[in-house]
N, C-alpha and C positions, 0 to 999 in steps of 0.2 A: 377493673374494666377501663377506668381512663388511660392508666399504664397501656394496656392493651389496642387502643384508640389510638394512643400518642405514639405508638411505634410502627400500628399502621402505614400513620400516616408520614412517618419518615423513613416509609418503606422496605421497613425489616418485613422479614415472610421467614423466620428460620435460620437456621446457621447454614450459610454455604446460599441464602438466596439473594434475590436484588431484584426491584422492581423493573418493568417494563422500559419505563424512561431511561434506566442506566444502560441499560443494556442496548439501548440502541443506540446510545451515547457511546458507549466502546464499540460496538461495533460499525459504527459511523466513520471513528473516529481513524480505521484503515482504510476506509474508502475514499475518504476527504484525503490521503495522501498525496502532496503534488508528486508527479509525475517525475522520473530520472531523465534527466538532460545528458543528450551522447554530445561530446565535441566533435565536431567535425574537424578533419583534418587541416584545413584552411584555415582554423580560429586561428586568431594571435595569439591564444593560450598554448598550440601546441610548435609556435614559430622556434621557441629555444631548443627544441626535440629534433624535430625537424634538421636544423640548423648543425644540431651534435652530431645525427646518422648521416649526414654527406657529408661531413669532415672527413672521410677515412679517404683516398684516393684509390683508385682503382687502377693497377701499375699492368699495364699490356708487358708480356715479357717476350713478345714477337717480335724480334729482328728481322728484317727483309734480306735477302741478300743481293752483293751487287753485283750489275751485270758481269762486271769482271770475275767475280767469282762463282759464277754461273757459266762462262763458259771456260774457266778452268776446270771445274768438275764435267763439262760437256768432253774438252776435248781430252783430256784421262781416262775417263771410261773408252771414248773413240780409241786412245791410244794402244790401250791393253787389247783391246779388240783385233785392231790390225796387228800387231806383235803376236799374239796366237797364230793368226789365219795364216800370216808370214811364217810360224815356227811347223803348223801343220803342213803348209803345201811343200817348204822348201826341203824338210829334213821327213816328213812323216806320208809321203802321199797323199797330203788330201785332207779335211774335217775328217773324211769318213775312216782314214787311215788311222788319225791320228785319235780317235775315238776307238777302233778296233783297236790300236796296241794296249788301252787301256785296259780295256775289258781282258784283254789277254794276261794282263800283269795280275787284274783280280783273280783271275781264273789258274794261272801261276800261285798267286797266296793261300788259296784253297787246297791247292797239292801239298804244298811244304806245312799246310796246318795239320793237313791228315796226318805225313811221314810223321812229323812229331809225336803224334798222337799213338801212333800205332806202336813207336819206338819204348813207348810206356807199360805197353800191352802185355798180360803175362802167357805162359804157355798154354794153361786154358782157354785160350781166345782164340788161339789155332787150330783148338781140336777137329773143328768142322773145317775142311778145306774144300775151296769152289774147286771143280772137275776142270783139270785140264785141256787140251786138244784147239781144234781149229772151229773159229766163230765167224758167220758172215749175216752181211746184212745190206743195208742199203740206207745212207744218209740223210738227212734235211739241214741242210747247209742257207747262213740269211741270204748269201750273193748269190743264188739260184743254183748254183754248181754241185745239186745233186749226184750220189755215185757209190759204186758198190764198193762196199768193204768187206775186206777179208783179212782175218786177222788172227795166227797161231799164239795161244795164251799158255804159259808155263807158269803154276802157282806153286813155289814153293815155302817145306812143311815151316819156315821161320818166319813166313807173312809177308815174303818178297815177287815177283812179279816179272820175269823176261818174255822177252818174245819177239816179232817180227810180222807184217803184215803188206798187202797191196790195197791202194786205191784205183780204181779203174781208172782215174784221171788224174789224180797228184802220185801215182806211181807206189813204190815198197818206201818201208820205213823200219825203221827196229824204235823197240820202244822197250820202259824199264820203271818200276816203278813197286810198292807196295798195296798190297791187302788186310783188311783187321776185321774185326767182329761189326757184324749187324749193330745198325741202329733204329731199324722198322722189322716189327714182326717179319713182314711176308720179303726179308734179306736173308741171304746168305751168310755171305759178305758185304764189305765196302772198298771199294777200289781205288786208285790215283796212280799215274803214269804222264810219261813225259814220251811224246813220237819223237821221232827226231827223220827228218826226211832230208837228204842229202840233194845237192845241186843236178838238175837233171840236163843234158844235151843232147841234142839229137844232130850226129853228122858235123860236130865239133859247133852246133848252134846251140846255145845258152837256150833252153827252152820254162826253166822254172828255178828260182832262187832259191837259197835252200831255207828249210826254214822249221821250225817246231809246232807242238800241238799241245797242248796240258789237256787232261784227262781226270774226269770224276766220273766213279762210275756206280753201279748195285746190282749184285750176283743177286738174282729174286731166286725162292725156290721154286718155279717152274722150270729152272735150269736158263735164262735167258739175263741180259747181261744191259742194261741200260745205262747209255751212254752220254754224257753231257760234255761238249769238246768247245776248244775254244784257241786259234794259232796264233803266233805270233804276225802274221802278218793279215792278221784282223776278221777272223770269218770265225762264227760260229754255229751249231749249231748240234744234232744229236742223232743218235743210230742206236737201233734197238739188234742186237748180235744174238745170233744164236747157233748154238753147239753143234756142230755139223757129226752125225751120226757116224762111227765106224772108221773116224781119224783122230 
């Protein structure tokens, strides 16, 4: 019983217990913790810090340039500028001339790709040939100079192309050129030809220079013949042709 009194009283209660006192003694003893102190960035503790991240310099690598070389690059662009305008009006007719011959030259590269193409082509690709005879139609031209065409088409069986034709207002032409196989269902064929329009006079006056036309074209099977044209002396535009019955 004293045993039992004296352990009491030195606060045993069992394995794994502890009196009251202790325990508020430990758990006291997290609450009484001071508190975490933040540095502020202004201490003198964090001056050598500080002092290490601005060391690095911060190198601008923007050069200005100088006036002088500001109106070299001004007046080069000015310069190429007028050297065009000067090569358009004096040798090409015009911006707008010298912008048509271009288009004409793309419209040229588009013919000599198909001829290539077709020269690839085997006898099977000729078995359907587009119908022969005389096709006429009516223009849309960009310089307004709408006009009726009329145009006799000879499609021969090796995928070649002659003929001859009138424009109500740029006069007759002969033209020559290749056919090959469909590249859209609703084709026949695929066409390219070259007009060729000779010098025209009226009463020994000069009335029209002479001049060319490239041609891409697609025989659909409704029998009609869509035209996309484009001359050398800068006009383009397209004519929908169709088969004139009984010629």
């Amino acid at each position: 019983r004293r045993a039992v009194a004296r352990r009491e009283r030195r606060g045993g209660g069992g394995r794994g217990g502890g009196s009251s006192r202790s325990r508020s003694r430990s758990s006291s003893s997290y609450s009484s913790s001071p508190p975490v102190k933040i540095t502020s960035i202004t201490s003198p503790r964090m001056a050598p810090y500080i002092a290490s991240a601005t060391s690095y310099p911060i190198v601008n690598t923007y050069v200005p340039h100088t006036p002088l070389e500001n109106a070299e690059a001004f007046f080069g662009i000015m310069g190429c500028a007028v050297a065009f305008l000067g090569y358009a009006f004096v040798f090409e007719d015009g911006v707008f001339g010298a912008a048509g011959k271009f288009l004409f030259g793309l419209k040229l590269g588009e013919v000599n790709t198909f001829n290539e193409e077709v020269r690839d082509a085997t006898e099977a690709d000729f078995a359907v040939r587009p119908r022969s005879g005389r096709y006429v139609g009516a223009s849309t031209e960009d310089d307004g100079g709408d006009q009726g065409v009329t145009t006799d088409l000879e499609f021969g069986a090796g995928g070649t192309i002659t003929g001859s034709g009138r424009d109500s207002e740029d006069g007759r032409y002969t033209l020559s050129g290749r056919w090959g196989p469909p590249a859209e269902p609703q084709e026949v064929a695929r066409c390219a030809w070259i007009e060729r329009y000779p010098r025209q006079s009226v009463f020994g006056t000069e009335v029209n220079d002479a001049f060319d036309v490239a041609v891409t074209a697609s025989v659909l099977k409704n029998g009609n013949i869509d035209v996309l044209f484009c001359s050398s002396i800068g006009v383009s535009g397209s004519v929908v042709l169709r088969r004139r019955r009984g010629i």
